[in-house]
Residue, then its C-alpha position, 0 to 999 in steps of 0.5 A: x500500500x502506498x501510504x499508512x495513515x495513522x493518528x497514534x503517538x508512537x511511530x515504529x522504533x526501528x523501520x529498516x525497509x522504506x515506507x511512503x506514508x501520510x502524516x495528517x495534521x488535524x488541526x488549522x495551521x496559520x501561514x506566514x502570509x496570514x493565510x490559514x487551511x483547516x487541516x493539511x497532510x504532508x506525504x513523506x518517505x524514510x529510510x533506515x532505522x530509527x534508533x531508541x532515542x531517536x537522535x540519529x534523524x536526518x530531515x531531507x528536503x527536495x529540490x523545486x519539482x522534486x517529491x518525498x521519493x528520494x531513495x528506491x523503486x516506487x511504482x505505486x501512483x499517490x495521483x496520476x502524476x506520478x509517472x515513469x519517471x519518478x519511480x525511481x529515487x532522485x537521489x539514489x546514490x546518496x541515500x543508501x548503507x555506507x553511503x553519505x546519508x549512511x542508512x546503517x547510521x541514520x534515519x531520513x525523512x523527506x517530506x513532500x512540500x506543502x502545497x505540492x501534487x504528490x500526496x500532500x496538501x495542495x491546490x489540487x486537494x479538496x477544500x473541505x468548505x466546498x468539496x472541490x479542489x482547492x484550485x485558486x483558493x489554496x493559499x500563499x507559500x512561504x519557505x518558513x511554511x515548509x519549516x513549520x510543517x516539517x516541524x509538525x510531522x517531527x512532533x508527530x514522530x517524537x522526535x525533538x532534534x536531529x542529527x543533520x538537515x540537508x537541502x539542495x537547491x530550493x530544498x536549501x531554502x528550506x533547510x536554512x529556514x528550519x535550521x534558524x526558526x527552530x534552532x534548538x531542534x537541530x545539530x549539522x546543517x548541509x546546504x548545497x547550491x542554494x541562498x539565502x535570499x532570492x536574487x534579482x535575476x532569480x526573482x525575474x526569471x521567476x516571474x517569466x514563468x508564472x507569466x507563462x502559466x498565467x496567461x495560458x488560455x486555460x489556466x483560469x485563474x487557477x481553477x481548471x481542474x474540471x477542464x483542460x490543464x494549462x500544459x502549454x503555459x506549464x510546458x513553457x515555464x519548465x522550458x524557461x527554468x531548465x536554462x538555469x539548471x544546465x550549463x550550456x556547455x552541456x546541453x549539446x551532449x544531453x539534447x536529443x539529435x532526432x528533431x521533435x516538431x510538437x506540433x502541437x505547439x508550433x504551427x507556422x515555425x519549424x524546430x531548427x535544431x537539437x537544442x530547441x528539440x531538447x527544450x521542448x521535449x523537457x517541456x512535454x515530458x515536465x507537464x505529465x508529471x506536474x500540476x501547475x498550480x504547485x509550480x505556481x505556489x513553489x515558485x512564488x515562495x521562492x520568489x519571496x525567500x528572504x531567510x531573514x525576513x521570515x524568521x523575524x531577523x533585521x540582519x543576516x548577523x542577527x539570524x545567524x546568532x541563533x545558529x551560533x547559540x545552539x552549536x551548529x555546524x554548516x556544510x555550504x556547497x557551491x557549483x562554480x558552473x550555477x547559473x541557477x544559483x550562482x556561486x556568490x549566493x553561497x559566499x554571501x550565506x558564509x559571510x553572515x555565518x562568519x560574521x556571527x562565528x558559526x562553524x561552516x566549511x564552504x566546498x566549491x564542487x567544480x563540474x560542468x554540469x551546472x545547477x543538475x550537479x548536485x543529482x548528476x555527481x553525487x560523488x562530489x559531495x559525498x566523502x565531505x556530507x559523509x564526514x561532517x555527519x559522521x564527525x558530529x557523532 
């Protein structure tokens, strides 16, 4: 069975095999925004065993259009979203015995963002208040959002600290934003390739694609779940995204070489070479696995991301001090070929871990493969993630 709902207190003290499960939070939860949903659930998977005391938890949050299946085979479909594709973990050879995030060691948690399309609470869920899917109803996101729910799900757990929070990319956000809004619950924090404010030139691109989607004759503001799906404008948002996540010098080695005509799409223009073959497959494929208003939601709480700001702080000094109040230790990776998340991004989070003299180590991992290096090179981070978590032991 793909999920396991349960309401108990307790939760299984040693879980060797993976399970996808639901965690239902009963009662209303207030948003940052102001906003508020009745209730909410969060699908998440783990791995490895949870030991006694239950202080040896890691908390993995996804990247953008990632899910809570980072490890292992599963075919099992929580919506008709989940294709292919997703069958197999997205993060596969850092998961695992012996390896970075060492299941013989520990035990690891990924949720499914709120607001998201794989078993979670969002848009596509049924308002309780009308009976119909939420649609244009659901409410505004932000990262600190992801942290309280995350923060939620632990409770229900019993568990009251972890041994380590790790984010890649927008799951980076999320793992700063729990590390310094509940501080006292965590030990190690590993970001990679991530921020702590989004940037002009993120916040642009951002707003292209919900232009995008937007303005796709049947996204009806949002409320299109009874009628065709705005796949045009959610195919060309993941088009202007996937830029940012290939190095360009990449891309003729990953573009397909057979032309892909989508006609679909176009009429009177005709596909010229690979690399427009290859941006418009990414788009086709991207929309049989994904709802548009979860892109929408995620990407507007990127756009908004300032890790200060959410966690009440006036500086980046003052957010910080928190982190150096409870001891913790940050691993912060960049990709020197980031176009999504350029290097400077990590530099500036350093700087304000130093200034409030926070123990970090700042790794470059140089790679050719851009934003996607961090799921394509696993290696490259694995020996230094290994060592951290194994040191704080």
């Amino acid at each position: 069975m793909f999920f396991q709902t349960s309401n108990a207190k307790d939760f299984y003290v040693t879980q060797a095999q993976i399970t996808t499960q639901q965690y239902e939070h009963e009662q209303e939860i207030l948003l940052h925004d102001g906003g508020s949903l009745p209730r909410y659930r969060l699908a998440y998977e783990t791995w490895g065993t949870l030991n006694p005391d239950k202080t040896n938890v890691i908390l993995l949050f996804h990247a953008l259009s990632g899910s809570h299946h980072a490890k292992g085979y599963n075919p099992s479909a929580p919506t008709p979203l989940w294709t292919e594709e997703l069958h197999e973990g997205w993060w596969e050879e850092m998961i695992g015995p012996g390896k970075a995030l060492d299941t013989d060691e520990y035990f690891i948690i990924c949720p499914n963002y709120l607001g998201g399309c794989y078993g979670s609470t969002g848009p596509a869920s049924t308002n309780p208040k009308t009976g119909q899917a939420y649609g244009s109803e659901f409410p505004h996101l932000c990262v600190a959002d992801q942290a309280l729910a995350s923060s939620h799900l632990l409770d229900f757990l019993g568990i009251n600290k972890l041994h380590g929070v790790v984010g890649p990319s927008v799951g980076g956000l999320c793992a700063l934003s729990f590390a310094t809004l509940y501080a006292e619950r965590v030990q190690n924090v590993i970001l990679i390739a991530s921020g702590i404010k989004t940037t002009i030139l993120n916040r642009l691109t951002l707003f292209e694609q919900i232009i995008a989607i937007e303005n796709d004759p049947h996204f009806c503001g949002g409320d299109y779940y009874e009628s065709k799906k705005p796949e045009l404008g959610l195919a060309l948002a993941r088009m202007i995204s996937h830029k940012t996540f290939v190095h360009l010098d990449n891309f003729e080695r990953r573009a397909r070489k057979d032309l892909v005509e989508q006609n679909d799409i176009l009429s009177w223009y005709k596909v010229r070479d690979q690399f427009q073959s290859y941006m418009l497959y990414q788009g086709s494929k991207f929309v049989k696995r994904f709802d548009p208003n979860t892109y929408l939601r995620i990407i507007d709480m990127w756009s908004r991301f300032n890790a200060a700001t959410e966690a009440g702080c006036e500086n980046y000094r003052e957010l910080f001090l928190r982190s150096k109040k409870a001891g913790h230790r940050y691993l912060v990776f960049s990709i020197d070929s980031d176009f999504c998340f350029y290097p400077e991004e990590q530099a500036e989070i350093v700087q304000g871990l130093e200034s409030a003299e926070v123990e970090v180590s700042h790794l470059t991992v140089h790679s050719d493969k851009g934003h996607d290096s961090f799921l394509l090179e696993p290696h490259l981070y694995s020996p230094q993630i290994k060592y951290l978590l194994n040191q704080a032991q």
